[in-house]
VOVO-175863 format. One record per residue: x, y, z of N, C-alpha, C, O in turn. Coordinates in steps of 0.2 Angstrom, whole numbers, padded with zeros to 4 digits, always signed. Example, Ala and Ser with C-alpha at 12.3 -4.5 7.8 and 13.67 -1.06 7.14 Angstrom:
<nodes>
+0066-0028+0039+0062-0022+0039+0066-0016+0039+0071-0017+0042 +0064-0011+0035+0068-0005+0036+0064+0000+0039+0067+0006+0040 
</nodes>
This chain:
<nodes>
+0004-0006+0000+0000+0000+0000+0004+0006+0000+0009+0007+0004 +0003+0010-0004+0008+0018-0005+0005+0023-0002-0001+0024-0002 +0008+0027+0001+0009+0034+0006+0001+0036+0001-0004+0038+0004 +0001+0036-0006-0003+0039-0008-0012+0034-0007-0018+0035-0009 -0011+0030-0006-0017+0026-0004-0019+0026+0004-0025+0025+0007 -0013+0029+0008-0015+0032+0016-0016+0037+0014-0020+0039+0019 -0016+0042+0011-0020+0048+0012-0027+0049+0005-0030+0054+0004 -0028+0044+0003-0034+0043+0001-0039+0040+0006-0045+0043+0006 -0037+0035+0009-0040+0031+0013-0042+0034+0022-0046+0033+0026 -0037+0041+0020-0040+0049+0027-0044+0053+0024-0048+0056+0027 -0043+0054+0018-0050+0056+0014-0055+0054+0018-0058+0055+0023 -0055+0049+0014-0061+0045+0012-0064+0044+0021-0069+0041+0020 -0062+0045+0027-0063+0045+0034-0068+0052+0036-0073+0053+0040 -0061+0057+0030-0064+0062+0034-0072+0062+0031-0077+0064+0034 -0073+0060+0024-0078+0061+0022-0085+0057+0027-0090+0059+0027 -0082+0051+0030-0086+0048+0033-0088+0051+0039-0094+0052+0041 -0083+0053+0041-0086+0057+0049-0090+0064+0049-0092+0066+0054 -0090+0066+0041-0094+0072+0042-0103+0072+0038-0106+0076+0035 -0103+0065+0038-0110+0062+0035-0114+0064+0040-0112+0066+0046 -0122+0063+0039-0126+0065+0044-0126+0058+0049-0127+0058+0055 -0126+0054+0046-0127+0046+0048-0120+0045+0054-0121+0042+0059 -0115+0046+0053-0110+0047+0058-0112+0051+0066-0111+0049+0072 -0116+0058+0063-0116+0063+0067-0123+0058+0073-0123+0058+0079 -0129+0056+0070-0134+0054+0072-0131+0045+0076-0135+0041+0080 -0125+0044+0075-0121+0037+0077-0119+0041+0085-0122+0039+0090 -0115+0047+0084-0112+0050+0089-0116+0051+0093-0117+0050+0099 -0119+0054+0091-0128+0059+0097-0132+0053+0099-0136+0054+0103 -0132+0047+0097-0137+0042+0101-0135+0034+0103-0139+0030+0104 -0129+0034+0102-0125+0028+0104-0124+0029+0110-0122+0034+0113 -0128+0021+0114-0129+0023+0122-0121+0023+0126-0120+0027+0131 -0116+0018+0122-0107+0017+0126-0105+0025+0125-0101+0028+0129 -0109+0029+0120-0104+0036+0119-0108+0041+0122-0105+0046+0123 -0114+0039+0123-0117+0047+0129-0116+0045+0136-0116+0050+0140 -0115+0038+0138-0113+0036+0144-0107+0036+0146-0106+0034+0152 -0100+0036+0142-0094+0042+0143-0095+0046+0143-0092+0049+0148 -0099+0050+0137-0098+0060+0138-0102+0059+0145-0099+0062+0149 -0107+0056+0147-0109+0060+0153-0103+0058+0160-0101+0062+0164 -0100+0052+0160-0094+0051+0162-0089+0055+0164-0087+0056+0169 -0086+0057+0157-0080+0062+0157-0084+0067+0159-0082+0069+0164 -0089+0071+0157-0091+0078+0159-0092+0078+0166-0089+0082+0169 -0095+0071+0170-0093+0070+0176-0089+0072+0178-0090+0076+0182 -0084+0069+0178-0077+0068+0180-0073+0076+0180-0070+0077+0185 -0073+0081+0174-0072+0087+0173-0074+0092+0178-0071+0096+0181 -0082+0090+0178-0084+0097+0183-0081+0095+0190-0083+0099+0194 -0078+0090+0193-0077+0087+0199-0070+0093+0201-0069+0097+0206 -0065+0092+0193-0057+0094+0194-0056+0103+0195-0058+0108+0192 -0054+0103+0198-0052+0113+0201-0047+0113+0198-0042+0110+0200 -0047+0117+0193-0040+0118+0187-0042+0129+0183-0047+0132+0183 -0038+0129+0181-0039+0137+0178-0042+0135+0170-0041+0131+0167 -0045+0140+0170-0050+0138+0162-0044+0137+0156-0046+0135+0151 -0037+0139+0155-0033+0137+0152-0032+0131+0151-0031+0129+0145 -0031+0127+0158-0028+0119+0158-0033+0118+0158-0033+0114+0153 -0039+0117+0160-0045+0114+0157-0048+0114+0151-0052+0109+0149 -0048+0120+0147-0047+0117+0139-0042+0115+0136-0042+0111+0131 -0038+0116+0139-0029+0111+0136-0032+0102+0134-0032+0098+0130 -0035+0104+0142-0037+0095+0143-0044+0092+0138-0044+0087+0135 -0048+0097+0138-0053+0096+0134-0051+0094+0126-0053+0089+0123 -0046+0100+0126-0044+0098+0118-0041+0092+0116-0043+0088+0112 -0035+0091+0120-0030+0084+0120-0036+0077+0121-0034+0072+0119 -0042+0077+0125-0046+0073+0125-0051+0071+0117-0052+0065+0115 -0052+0076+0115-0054+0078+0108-0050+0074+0105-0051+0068+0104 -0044+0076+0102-0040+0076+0098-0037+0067+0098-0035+0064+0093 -0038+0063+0105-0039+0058+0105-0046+0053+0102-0046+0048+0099 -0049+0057+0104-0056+0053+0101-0057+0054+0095-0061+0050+0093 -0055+0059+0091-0054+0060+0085-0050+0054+0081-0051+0052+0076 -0043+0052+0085-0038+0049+0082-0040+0042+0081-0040+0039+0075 -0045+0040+0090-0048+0034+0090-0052+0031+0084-0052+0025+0082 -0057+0037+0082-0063+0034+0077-0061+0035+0070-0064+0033+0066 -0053+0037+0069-0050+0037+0062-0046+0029+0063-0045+0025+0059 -0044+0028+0069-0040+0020+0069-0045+0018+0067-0044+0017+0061 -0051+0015+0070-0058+0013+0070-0059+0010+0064-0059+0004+0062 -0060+0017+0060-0063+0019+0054-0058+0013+0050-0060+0008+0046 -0052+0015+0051-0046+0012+0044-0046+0005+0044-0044+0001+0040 -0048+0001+0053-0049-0008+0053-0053-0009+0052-0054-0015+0052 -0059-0005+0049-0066-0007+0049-0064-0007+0040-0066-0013+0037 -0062-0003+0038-0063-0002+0028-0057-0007+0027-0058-0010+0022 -0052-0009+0032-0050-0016+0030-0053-0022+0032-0052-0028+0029 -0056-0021+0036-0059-0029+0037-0065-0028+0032-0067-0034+0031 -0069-0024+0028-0071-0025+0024-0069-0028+0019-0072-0032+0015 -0062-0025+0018-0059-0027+0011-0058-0034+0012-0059-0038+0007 -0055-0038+0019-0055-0044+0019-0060-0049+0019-0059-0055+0018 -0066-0046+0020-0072-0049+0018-0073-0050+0012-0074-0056+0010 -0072-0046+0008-0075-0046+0003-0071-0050-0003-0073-0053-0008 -0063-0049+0000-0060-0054-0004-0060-0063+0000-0057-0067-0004 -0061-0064+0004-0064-0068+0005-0071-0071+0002-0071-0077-0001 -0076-0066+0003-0083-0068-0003-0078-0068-0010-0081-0072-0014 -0074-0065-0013-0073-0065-0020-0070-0073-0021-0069-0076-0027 -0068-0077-0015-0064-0083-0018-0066-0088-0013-0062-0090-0008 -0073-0090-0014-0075-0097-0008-0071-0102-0010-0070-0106-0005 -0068-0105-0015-0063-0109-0014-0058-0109-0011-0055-0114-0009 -0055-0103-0012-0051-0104-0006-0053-0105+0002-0052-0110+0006 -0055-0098+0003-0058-0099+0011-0060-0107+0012-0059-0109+0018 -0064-0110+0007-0067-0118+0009-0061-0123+0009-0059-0126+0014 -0057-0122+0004-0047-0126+0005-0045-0125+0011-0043-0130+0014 -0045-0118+0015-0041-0116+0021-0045-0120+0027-0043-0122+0032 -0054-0120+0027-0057-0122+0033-0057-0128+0030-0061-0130+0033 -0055-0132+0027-0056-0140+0025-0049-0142+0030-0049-0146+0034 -0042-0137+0028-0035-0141+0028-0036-0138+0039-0034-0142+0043 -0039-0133+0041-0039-0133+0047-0044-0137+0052-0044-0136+0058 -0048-0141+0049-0054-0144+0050-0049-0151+0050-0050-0155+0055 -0045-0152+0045-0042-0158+0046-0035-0158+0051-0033-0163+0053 -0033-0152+0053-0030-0150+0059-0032-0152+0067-0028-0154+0072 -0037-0151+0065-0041-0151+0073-0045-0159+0074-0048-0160+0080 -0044-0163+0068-0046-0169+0069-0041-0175+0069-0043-0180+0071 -0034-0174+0066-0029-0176+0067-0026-0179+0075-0020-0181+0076 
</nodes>
């Protein structure tokens, strides 16, 4: 894979994460409203100057953003390997045959 096919493939991310379908994912996914209420939790608890506390805000952002591009880029590969998987049931049936005969050996 070529440098020019990783920055196709953050295109093509960024284009995902600013669909309405991502934003409507983020706004009603219960694992991700019951962090944000967690972290927001957790922030109004901390005694810091509004400086360091957007410092922190941001740097937490900026993780969550990296995270859902990690996300994003196993997800569009493990498609790809589905689907080349679906493009060759003989093989996949070759590989589940000779490990089938593995496990009965």
């Amino acid at each position: 894979m070529s440098i020019d096919d990783f920055n196709l493939a953050y295109e093509i991310i960024d284009v995902i994460m600013q669909t309405q379908e991502w934003e409507k994912i983020r706004q009603n996914d219960l694992r991700i409203q019951t962090a944000k209420k967690q972290y927001e939790a957790a922030l109004q608890k901390l005694d810091m100057p509004k400086d360091v506390f957007d410092e922190l805000n941001s740097a937490v952002l900026i993780l969550e953003e990296a995270s859902a591009d990690a996300a994003t880029l196993y997800g569009v590969r493990i498609a790809g390997i589905i689907q080349e998987v679906l493009n060759n049931p003989l093989v996949f049936s070759q590989m589940f045959l000779e490990r089938s005969a593995k496990c009965g050996a």
